[in-house]
C-alpha positions as CSV (number, residue, x, y, z in Angstrom):
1,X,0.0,0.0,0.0
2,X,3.0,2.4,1.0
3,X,4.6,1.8,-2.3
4,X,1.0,2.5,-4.3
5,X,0.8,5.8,-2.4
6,X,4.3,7.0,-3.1
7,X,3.5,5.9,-7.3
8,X,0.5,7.8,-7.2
9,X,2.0,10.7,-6.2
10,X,4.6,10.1,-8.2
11,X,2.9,10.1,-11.2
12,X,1.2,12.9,-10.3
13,X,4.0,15.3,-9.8
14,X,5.2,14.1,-13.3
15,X,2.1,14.9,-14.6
16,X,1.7,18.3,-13.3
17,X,5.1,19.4,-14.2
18,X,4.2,18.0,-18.4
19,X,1.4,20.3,-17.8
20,X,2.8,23.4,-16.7
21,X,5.8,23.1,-19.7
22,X,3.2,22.5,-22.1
23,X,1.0,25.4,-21.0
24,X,4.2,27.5,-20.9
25,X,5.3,26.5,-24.3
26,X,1.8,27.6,-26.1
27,X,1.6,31.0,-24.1
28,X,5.4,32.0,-24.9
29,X,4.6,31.3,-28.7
30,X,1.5,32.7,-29.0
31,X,2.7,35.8,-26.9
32,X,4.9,37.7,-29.4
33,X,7.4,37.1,-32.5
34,X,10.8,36.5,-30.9
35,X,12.2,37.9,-34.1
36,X,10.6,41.2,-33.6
37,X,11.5,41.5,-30.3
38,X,15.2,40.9,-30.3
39,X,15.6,42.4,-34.4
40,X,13.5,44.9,-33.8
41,X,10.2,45.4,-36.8
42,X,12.8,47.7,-38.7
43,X,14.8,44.4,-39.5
44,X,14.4,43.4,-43.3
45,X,12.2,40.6,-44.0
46,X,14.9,38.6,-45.2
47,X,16.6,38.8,-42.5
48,X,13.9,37.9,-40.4
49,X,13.1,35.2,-42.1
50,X,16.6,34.0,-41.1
51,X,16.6,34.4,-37.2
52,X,13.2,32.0,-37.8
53,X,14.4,29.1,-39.7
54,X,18.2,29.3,-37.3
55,X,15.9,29.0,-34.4
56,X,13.0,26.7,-35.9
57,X,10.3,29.3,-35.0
58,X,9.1,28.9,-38.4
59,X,7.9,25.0,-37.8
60,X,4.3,24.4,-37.2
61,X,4.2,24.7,-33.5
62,X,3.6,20.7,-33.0
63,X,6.3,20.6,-34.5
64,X,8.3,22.9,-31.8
65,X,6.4,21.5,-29.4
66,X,8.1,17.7,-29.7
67,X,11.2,19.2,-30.8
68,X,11.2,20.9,-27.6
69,X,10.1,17.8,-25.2
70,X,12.5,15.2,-27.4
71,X,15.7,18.0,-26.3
72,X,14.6,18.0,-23.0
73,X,15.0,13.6,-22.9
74,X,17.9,14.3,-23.4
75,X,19.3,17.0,-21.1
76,X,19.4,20.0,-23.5
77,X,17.1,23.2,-22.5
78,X,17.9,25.4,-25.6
79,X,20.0,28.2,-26.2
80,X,19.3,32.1,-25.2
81,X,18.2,33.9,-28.7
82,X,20.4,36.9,-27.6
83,X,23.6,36.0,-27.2
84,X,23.4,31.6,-28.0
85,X,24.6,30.8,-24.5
86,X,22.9,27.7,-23.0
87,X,20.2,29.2,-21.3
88,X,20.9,26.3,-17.8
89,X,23.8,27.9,-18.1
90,X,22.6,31.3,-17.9
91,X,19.9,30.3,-15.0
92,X,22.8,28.7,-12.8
93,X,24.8,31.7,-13.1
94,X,21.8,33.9,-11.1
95,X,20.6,31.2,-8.8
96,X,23.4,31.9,-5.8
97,X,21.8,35.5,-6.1
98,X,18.3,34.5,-5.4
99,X,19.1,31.7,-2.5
100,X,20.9,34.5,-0.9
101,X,17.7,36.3,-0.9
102,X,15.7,33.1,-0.5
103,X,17.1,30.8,2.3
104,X,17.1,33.9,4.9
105,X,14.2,35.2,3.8
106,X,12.7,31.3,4.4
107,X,14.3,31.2,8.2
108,X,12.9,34.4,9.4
109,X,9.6,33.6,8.0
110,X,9.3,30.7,10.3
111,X,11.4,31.8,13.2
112,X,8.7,35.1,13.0
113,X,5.4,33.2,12.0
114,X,5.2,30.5,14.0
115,X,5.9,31.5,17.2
116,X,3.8,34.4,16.3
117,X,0.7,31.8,15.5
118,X,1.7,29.7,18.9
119,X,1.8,32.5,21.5
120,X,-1.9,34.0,19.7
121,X,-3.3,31.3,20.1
122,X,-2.7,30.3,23.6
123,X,-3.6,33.8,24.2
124,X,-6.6,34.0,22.2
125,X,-8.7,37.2,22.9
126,X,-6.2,39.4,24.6
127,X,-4.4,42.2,22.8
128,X,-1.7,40.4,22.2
129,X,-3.7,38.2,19.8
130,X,-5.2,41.0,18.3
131,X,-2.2,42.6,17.6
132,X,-0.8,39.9,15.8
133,X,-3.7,39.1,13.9
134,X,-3.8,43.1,13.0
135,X,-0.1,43.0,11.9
136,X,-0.6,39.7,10.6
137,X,-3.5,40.5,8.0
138,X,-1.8,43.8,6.7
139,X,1.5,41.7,5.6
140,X,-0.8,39.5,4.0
141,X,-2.7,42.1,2.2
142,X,-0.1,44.4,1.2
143,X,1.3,43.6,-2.2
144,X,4.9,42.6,-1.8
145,X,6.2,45.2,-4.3
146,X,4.1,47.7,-2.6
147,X,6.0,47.1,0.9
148,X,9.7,46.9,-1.2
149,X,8.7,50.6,-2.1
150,X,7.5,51.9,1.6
151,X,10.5,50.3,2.6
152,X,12.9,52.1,-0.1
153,X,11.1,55.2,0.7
154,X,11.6,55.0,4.3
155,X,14.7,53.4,4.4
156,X,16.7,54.0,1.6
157,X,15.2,57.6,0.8
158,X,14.2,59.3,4.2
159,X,16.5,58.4,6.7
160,X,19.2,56.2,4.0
161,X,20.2,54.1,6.3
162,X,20.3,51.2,3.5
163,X,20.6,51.2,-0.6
164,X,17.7,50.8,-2.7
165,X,19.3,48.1,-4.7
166,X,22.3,46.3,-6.4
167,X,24.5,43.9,-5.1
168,X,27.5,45.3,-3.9
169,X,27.7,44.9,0.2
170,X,25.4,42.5,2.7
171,X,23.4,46.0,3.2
172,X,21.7,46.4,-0.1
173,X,20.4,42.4,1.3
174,X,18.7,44.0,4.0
175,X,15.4,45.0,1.8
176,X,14.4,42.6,-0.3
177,X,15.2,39.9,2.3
178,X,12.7,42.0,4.7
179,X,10.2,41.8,1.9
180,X,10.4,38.8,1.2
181,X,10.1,37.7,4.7
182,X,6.9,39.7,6.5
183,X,4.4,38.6,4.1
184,X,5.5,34.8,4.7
185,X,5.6,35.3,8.1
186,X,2.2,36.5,8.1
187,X,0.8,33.6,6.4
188,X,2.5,31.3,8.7
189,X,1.2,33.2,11.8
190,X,-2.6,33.1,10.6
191,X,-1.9,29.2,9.5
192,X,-0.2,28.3,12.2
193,X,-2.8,29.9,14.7
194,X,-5.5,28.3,13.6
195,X,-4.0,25.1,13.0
196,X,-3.3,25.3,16.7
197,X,-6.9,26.8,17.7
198,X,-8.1,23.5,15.9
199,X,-6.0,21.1,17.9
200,X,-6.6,23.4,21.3
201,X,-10.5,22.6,21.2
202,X,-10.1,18.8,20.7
203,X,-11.4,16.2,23.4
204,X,-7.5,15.0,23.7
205,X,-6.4,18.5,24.5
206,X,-9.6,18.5,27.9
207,X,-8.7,15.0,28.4
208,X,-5.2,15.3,29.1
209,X,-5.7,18.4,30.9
210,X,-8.4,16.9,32.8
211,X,-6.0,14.4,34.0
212,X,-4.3,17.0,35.6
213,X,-1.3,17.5,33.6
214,X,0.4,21.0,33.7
215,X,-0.5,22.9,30.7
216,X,2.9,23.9,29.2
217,X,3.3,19.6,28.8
218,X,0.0,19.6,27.4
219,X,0.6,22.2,24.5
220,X,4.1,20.9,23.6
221,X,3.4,17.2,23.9
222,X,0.0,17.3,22.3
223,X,-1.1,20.3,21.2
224,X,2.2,21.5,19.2
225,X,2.9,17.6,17.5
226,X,-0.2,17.9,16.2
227,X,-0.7,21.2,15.1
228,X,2.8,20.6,13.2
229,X,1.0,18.2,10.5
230,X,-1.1,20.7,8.9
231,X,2.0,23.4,9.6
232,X,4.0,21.5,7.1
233,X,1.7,22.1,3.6
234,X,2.2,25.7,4.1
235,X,6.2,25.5,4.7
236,X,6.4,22.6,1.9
237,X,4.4,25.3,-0.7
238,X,7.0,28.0,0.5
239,X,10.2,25.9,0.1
240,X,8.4,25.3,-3.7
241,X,8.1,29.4,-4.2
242,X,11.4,30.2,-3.5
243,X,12.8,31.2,-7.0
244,X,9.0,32.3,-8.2
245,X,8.8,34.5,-5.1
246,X,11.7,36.5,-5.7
247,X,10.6,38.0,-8.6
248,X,8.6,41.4,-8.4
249,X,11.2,41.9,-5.2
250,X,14.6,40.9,-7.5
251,X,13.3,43.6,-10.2
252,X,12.4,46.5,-7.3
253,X,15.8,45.9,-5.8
254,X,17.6,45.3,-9.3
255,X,18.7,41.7,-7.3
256,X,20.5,40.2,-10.5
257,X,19.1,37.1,-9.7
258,X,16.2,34.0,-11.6
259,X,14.0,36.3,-10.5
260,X,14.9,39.5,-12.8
261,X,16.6,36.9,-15.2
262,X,13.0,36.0,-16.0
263,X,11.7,39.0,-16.5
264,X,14.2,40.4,-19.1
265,X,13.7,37.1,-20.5
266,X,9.9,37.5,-20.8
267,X,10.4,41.1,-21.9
268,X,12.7,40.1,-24.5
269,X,11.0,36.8,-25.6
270,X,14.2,34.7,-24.8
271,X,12.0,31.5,-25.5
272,X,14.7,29.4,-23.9
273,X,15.6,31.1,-21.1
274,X,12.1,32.0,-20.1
275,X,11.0,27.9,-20.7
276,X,14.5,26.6,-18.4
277,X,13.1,28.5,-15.1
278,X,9.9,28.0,-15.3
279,X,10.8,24.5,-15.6
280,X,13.4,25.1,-12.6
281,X,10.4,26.8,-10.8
282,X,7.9,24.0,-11.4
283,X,10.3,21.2,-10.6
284,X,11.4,23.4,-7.3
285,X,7.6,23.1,-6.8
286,X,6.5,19.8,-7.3
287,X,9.1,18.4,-6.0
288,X,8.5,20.1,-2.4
289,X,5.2,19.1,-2.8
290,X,5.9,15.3,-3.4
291,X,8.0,15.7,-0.1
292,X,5.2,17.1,1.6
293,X,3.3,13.9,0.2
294,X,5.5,11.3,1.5
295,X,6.1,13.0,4.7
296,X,2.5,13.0,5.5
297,X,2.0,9.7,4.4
298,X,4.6,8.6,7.4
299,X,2.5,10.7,9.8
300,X,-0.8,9.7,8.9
301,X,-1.7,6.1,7.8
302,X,-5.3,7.1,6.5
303,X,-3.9,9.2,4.0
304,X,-2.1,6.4,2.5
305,X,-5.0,4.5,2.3
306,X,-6.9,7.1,0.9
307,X,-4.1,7.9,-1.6
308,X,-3.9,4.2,-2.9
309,X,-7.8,4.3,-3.5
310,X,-7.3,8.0,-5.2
């Protein structure tokens, strides 16, 4: 049964990730002429016509499309249109950037969020809860590139005490880490609160108390274990938006990381590039997803049963 679950999600994630290529693939060529965009419309016609047939963009787009899935079999992703480098190559080069960005950004997110969530909870009603609720809906709410600007403006602008962008020092991290990291730290404070709300007004939770243990044993050897197991889909989707985050907050803070990568790339129709990260992205994902899958299906026996029957 353990080994049915684990195929089914297998073949899921497999699935999902043909899906988004394929849905990438259409959009990208039905978006623009790549020609145009990188020739510019005062090109001549011939040579045009050219850049088309080099790159195959003049093949009916079936065509393109197996062309494209029979390259990836075998471990090719293309070449950038702009300057012919491989675009993996070009992705790797920016992906230290982002995790720099991305891995801190994760950390504070839970060291802020969850112990937010915990401590409202068990204080539920007081103004304590309500001020992390407060604080906790307006990250949510407030766009991310909207915060990256009140924070450039205050920070950068007003009292510069930190650049508005570039690369050069661990200060010009200091922003778009900060971005990155209050809006996931209010999502995990409003999961993990009521995740632990949940578990607080179970029958185990009276039981145990009833029984006459002291509280602070009850919440961390009942409460907390189980509150954990729905904690986990929200950290396993943010471990999958890592790279996909990071872009609106990369192109604010000119980060030269995926995340801008992929928008010059969009901008400039770099078919290649723009098809390798959202590849990277939906891999990054699914696979965190899967993980997600497999752990719960350790935790919880019923969902492998369910899963073999799915």
């Amino acid at each position: 049964m353990m080994g049915r679950y684990f195929a089914v999600r297998i073949g899921r994630a497999a699935l999902t990730i043909v899906l988004v290529v394929t849905f990438a693939f259409i959009v990208l060529r039905l978006s623009g002429d790549p020609a145009l965009m990188i020739l510019g419309p005062e090109a001549p016609p011939e040579v045009l016509a050219a850049f088309r047939k080099a790159w195959g963009l003049d093949d009916p787009i079936w065509a393109q499309y197996f062309d494209y899935f029979g390259a990836i079999a075998k471990g090719e992703l293309g070449r950038s249109m702009r300057d012919g480098r491989p675009a993996i190559e070009l992705v790797l080069e920016r992906i230290p950037a982002t995790l720099a960005l991305t891995l801190p950004a994760f950390f504070f997110k839970v060291a802020i969020g969850v112990p937010a969530g915990i401590y409202a909870a068990l204080h539920r009603g007081s103004a304590i809860d309500r001020a992390v609720m407060t604080t906790a809906v307006a990250g949510f709410t407030v766009p991310s590139f909207v915060l990256a600007l009140i924070l450039v403006l205050v920070f950068a602008v007003q009292l510069g005490w930190l650049p508005s962008g570039g690369q050069d020092s661990w200060r010009h991290a200091i922003l778009p880490i900060t971005t990155l990291s209050l809006g996931g730290a209010a999502v995990l404070a409003r999961f993990t609160r009521s995740a632990m709300l949940e578990v607080l007004g179970q029958p185990y939770i009276r039981t145990a108390s009833a029984k006459g243990l002291p509280w602070r044993k009850v919440v961390t050897s009942h409460a907390l274990p189980n509150a954990a197991i729905p904690t986990v889909t929200i950290l396993g989707f943010m471990v999958g938006t890592l790279i996909a985050g990071a872009v609106v907050v990369e192109s604010v803070f000119a980060w030269p990381g995926v995340g801008r990568l992929l928008v010059v790339a969009v901008a400039n129709r770099d078919l290649a590039v723009v098809q390798c990260i959202l590849l990277l992205v939906a891999m990054t994902m699914v696979t965190s997803n899967l993980i997600v899958d497999f752990l719960y299906g350790f935790l919880d026996p019923r969902l492998r049963a369910k899963g073999a029957h799915a």
